[in-house]
Phi, psi and omega in degrees: 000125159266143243221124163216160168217102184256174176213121182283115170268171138250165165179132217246118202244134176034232215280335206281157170334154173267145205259166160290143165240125174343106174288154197319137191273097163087043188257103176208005167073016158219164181271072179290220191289300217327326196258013180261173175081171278227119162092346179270089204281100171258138147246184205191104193250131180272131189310337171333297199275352177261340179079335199237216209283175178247163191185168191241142185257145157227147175215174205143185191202176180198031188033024159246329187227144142248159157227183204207102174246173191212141196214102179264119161322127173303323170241068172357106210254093158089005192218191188210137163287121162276356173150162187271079180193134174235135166244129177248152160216114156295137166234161167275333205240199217256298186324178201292185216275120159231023170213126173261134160235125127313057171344283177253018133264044125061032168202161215254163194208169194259099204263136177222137196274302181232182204297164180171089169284025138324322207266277215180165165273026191224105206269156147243177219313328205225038150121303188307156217224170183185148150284139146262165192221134157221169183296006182287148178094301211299127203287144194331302190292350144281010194258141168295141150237145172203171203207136214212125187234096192273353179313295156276026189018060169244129171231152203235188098217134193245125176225120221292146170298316179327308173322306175296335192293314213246348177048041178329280184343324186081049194254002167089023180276153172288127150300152177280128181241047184171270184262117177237116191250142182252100199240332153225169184225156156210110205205075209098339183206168221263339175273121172319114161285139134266138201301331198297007165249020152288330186103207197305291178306007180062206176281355168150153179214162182228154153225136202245142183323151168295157189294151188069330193303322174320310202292313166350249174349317171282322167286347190286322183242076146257297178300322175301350184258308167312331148295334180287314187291000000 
């Protein structure tokens, strides 16, 4: 059974009314064309670095969602599968992971370097403490869709770029104006990869539109629809 939580969004630029915005393109829970070609960053995290299953990372941006896929060998090369679950962690800026997601418990966390029962009382697995975030309330043109194939051990999720930009949640991150990185994983299994053993780019970076350029754009083609009449 594949697990999806897609959301029909809007968003609504600068002065004009709000347009439907597309739901994400191949959040269906396999690693199809969609994750091949021209823009798509793969890695290959080998259980050496994982202690558990080995698995494949995909990133891309299309300048509306970003995405984020993960593909776990059916057959665990030298490592054992813990389970149909991914934690990504992102950053906006050149500096360390300041936004975490739980993919498939379906909320977003605060990443903290050491334990600080400031953030909250709900430890994760290995000591660390976080805020949590979910979606109730949170206005359309911020909602995740992701999709989870335990079958194919493959999990997908796509997050509209605005969300970095714009930190709907209040979760205290720098938006992002430049650069969205994709910098670590813990995924099938209990230990952390940091991406940086890819190299710069990590596990993958996108540039994301400039503050305003949306709205730009969008109003540019009102006039332009105001001149055709």
């Amino acid at each position: 059974m594949i697990h999806t939580r897609v959301v029909t969004a809007t968003f609504a630029i600068g002065f004009a009314s709000a347009a439907a915005l597309a739901n994400p393109a191949g959040i269906d829970g396999q690693i199809g064309a969609d994750w091949s070609g021209a823009g798509v960053t793969h890695r290959v995290v080998d259980s050496s670095l994982t202690g558990y299953a080995s698995y494949d990372t995909y990133f891309r941006s299309d300048g509306t969602y970003v995405y984020f896929g993960l593909d776990a060998h059916t057959t665990p090369q030298g490592g054992s599968f813990a389970g149909q679950f991914a934690n990504i962690y992102i950053s906006t800026t050149t500096g360390g992971s300041n936004i975490g997601m739980e993919v498939t418990n379906d909320r977003f966390f605060t990443p903290v370097s050491s334990p600080n029962p400031l953030l909250s009382n709900n430890p994760t697995p290995d000591g660390y403490y976080y805020s949590q975030y979910v979606s109730g309330g949170l206005a359309s043109q911020y909602q995740w869709s992701w999709a989870s194939n335990p079958v194919d051990h493959v999990i997908e999720v796509a997050i509209p770029v605005a969300f970095f930009t714009d930190d709907p949640l209040n979760m205290g991150f720098a938006p992002a104006t430049n650069t969205i990185r994709w910098r670590t994983s813990q995924s099938f299994g209990y230990d952390f990869v940091i991406g940086n053993s890819f190299g710069p780019d990590y596990y993958g970076t996108t540039t994301v539109p400039a503050p305003g350029a949306a709205a730009a754009l969008g109003l540019a083609g009102l006039v332009g629809l105001r001149r055709r009449r």
